[in-house]
C-alpha positions in Angstrom: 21.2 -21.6 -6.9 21.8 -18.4 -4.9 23.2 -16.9 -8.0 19.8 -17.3 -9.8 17.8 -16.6 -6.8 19.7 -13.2 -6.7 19.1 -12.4 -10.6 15.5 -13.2 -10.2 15.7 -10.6 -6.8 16.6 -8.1 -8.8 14.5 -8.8 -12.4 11.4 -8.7 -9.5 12.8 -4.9 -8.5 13.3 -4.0 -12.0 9.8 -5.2 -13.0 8.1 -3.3 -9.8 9.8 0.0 -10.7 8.4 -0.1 -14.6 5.0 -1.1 -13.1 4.9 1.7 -10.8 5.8 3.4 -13.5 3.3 2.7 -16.0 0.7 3.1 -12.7 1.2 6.6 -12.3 0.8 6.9 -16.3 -2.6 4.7 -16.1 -3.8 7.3 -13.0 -3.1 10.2 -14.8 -4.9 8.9 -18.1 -8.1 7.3 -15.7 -8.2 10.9 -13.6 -8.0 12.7 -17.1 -11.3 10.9 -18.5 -13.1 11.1 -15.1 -12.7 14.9 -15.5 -13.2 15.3 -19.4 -9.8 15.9 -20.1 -7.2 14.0 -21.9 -4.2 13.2 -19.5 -1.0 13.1 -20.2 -1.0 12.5 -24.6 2.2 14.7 -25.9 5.2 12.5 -24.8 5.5 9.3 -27.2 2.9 7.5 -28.7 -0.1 8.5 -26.4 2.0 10.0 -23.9 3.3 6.1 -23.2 6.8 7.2 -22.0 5.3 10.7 -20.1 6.8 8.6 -16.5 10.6 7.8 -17.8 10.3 12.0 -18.6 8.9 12.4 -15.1 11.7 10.7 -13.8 14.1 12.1 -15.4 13.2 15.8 -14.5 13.0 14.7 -11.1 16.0 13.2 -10.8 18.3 15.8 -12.6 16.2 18.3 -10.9 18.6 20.6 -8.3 18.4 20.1 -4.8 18.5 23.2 -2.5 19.6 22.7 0.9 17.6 23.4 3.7 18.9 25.8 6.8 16.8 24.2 9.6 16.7 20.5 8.7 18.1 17.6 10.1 20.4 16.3 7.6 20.6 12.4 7.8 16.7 11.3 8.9 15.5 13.7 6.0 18.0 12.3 3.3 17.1 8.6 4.8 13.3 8.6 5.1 12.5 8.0 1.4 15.0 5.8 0.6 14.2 4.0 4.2 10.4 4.3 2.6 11.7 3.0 -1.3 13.7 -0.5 0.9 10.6 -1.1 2.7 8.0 -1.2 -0.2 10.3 -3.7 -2.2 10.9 -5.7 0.5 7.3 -6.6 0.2 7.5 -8.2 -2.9 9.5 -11.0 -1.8 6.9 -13.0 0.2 4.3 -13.5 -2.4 4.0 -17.0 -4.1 5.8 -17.4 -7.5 7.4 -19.7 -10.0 10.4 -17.8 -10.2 11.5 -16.4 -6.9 12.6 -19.4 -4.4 11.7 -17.9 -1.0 8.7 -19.7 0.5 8.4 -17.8 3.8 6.6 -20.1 6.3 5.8 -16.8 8.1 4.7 -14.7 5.5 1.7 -12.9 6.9 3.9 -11.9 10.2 6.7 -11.0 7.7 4.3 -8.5 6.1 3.0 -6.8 9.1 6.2 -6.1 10.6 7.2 -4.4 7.4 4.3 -2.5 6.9 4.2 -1.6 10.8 7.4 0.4 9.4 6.0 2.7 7.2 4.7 4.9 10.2 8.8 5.4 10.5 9.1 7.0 7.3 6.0 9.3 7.6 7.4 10.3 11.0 11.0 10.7 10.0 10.7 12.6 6.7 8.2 15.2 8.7 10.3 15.0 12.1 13.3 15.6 9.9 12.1 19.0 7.9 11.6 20.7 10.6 8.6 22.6 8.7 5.6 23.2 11.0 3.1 21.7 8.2 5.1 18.5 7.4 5.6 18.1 11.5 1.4 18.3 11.8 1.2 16.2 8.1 4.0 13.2 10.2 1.7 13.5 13.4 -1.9 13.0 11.1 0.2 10.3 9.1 1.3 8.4 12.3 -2.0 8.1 14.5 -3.7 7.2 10.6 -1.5 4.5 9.7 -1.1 3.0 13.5 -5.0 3.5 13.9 -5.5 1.2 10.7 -2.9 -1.0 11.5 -4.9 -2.6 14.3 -7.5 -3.4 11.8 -5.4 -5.0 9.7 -3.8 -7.1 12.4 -7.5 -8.2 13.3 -8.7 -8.9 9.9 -5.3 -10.9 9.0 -6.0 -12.8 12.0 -9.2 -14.0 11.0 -8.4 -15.2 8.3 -4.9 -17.0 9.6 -7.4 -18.5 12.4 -9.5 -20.2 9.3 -6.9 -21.6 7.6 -4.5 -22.6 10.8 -1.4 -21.2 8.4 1.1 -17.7 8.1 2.2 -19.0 4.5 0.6 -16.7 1.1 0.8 -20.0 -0.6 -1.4 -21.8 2.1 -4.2 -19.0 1.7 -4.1 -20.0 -2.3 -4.4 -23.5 -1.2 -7.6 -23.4 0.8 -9.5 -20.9 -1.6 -9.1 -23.5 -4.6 -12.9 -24.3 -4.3 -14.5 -21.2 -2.2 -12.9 -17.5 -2.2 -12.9 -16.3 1.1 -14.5 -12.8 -0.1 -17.8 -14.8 -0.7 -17.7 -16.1 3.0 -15.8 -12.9 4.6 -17.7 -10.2 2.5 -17.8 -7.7 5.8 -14.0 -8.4 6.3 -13.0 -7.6 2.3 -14.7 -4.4 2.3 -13.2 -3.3 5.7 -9.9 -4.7 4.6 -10.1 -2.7 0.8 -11.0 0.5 3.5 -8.2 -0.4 5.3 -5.7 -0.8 2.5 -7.2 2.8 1.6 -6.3 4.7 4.8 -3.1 2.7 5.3 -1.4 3.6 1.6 -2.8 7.5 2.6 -5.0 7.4 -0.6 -7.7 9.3 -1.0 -10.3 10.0 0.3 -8.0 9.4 3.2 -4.4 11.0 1.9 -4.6 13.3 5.3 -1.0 13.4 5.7 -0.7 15.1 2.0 -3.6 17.2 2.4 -2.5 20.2 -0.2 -5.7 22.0 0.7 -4.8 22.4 4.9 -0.9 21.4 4.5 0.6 22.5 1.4 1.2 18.7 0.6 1.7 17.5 4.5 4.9 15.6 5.0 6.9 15.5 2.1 6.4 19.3 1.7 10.0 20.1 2.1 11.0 17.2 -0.4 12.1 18.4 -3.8 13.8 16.1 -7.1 15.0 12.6 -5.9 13.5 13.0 -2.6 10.4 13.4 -4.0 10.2 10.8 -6.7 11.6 8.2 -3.9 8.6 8.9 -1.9 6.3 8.9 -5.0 7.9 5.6 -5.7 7.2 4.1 -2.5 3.6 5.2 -2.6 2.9 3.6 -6.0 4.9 0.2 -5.2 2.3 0.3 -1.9 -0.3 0.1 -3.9 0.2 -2.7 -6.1 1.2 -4.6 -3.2 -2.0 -3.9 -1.2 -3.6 -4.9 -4.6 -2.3 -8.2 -5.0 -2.2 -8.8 -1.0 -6.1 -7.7 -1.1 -6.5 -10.9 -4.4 -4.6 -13.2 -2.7 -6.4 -13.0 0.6 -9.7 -12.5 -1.0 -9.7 -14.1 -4.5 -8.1 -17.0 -4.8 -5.3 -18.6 -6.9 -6.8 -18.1 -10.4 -6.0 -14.5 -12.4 -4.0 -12.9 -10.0 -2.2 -10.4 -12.2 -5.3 -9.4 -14.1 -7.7 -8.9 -10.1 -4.2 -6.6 -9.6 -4.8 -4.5 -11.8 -8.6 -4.6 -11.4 -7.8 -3.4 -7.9 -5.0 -0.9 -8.7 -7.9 0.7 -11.1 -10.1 1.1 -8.2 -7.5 2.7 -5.7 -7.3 5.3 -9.1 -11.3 5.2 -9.6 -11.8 5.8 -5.6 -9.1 9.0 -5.9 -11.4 10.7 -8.7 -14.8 9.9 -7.3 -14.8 11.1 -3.7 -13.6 14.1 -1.9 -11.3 13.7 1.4 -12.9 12.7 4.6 -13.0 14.7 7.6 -10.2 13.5 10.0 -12.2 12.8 13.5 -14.6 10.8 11.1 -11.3 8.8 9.8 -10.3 7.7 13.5 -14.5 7.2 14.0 -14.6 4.7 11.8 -11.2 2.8 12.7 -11.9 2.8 16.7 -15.9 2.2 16.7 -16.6 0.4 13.8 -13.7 -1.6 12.2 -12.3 -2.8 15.3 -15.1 -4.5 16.7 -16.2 -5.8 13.3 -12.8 -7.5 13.2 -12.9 -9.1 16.9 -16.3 -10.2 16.2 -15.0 -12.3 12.9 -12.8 -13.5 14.9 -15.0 -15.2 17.3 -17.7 -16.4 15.0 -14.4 -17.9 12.8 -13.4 -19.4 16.1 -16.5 -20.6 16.8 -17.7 -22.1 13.4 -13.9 -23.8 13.4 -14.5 -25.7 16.8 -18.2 -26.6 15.4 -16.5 -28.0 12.1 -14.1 -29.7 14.0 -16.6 -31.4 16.3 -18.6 -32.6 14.1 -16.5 -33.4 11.2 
């Protein structure tokens, strides 16, 4: 039994890596056509194995050592970043793996609460003035948004009386919860945005202020770990975002629907101002999010009343 749990661990790992592989190909095609160009077309058939070149110069790429950084946090951040994103996976409701976490939703807050760690380590660690301000943008970003999340999660927990993914899949059998909690999907999809430091919100990579923010010390395996961790992010904020939103039915196919717009956001809007960023996380999702919770409160003690 544990033997077989293990093997499917690690055929779940495998899978996530080619996926966030074949993401940043699909991102580099999408981008291309948004901006009349063709993408990546020259390695394989329709530049189809373009990332397994990417990854290889990356990861035979030389690494120059650094005079002023701190050796262990900047060597451990990514790697510490890489753990944490496939960690994820292993809450989610599936035929194959056998964990059924009881306290799923909790489990996946307290991983993603440690992402801010990462940011703040790999800038901390370079000692680099422009990754210390992209770790300081990156931290009060991801921390701000985090509180939204909490809030929104707990709405939704509050409606369902549950922590467990496979509980949420349960109870939208009949009624998706985005049809009843439209104000909470698009503050969550928002949310998702800022938290994964997409664009229009990738402050802590800003190329234009920071010459690339945080990781701007980071060259060949440092760099692709990071990359890595980014694009696993995504696809796990897009399958969090079906679950919680869209119900049992099609859940690898509303991925990918959602992993295109992450990809379809990037090439359609420029990059927020950053006072504007913390605007709309302090003054308007975080009392749109305690109000939910309130009028879910409130309609559950109604329903319960009467029913």
């Amino acid at each position: 039994m544990m033997l077989s749990a293990l093997i499917c661990y690690i055929i779940t790992i495998i899978m996530i890596l080619v996926g966030v592989a074949f993401l940043t190909l699909l991102e580099r095609k999408l981008l291309g056509y948004i901006q009349i160009r063709k993408g990546p077309n020259k390695v394989g058939l329709m530049g189809i194995l373009q990332p397994f070149a990417d990854a290889i110069k990356l990861f035979t790429k030389e690494h120059s050592i650094l005079e002023f950084y701190n050796f262990f946090p900047f060597f451990i951040s990514p790697i510490f970043g890489l753990m944490i994103a496939l960690l994820f996976w292993f809450i989610f409701p599936s035929s194959f793996l056998m964990l059924d976490m009881k306290w799923g939703v909790i489990f996946f807050l307290c991983c993603s609460s440690f992402s801010v760690y990462v940011i703040l380590g790999a800038g901390w660690a370079s000692n680099s003035k422009y990754a210390s301000l992209g770790a300081y943008r990156g931290v009060a970003q991801t921390i701000s948004y985090e509180v939204s999340f909490a809030l929104i999660l707990l709405s939704i927990v509050l409606m369902i009386s549950s922590f467990n993914f496979m509980q949420l899949l349960k109870y939208q059998e009949y009624m998706i919860f985005m049809l009843s909690l439209l104000p909470l999907f698009l503050a969550w999809f928002v949310s998702c945005l800022a938290e994964t430091n997409r664009s229009p919100f990738d402050f802590s990579e800003g190329e234009s202020e920071l010459v690339s923010g945080f990781n701007v010390e980071y060259m060949s395996s440092g760099f692709a770990l990071i990359f890595l961790a980014e694009y696993a992010n995504i696809l796990l904020m897009s399958i969090v975002t079906s679950i919680l939103f869209f119900g049992p039915y099609f859940i690898n196919v509303k991925t990918l629907l959602f992993s295109l717009v992450f990809i379809w956001v990037r090439g359609s809007f420029p990059r927020f101002r950053y006072d504007k960023l913390m605007m709309l996380a302090w003054k308007s999702y975080l009392p749109l999010a305690l109000n939910f919770i309130l009028i879910v409160m409130s309609v559950k003690i109604v329903f319960q009343y009467i029913f």
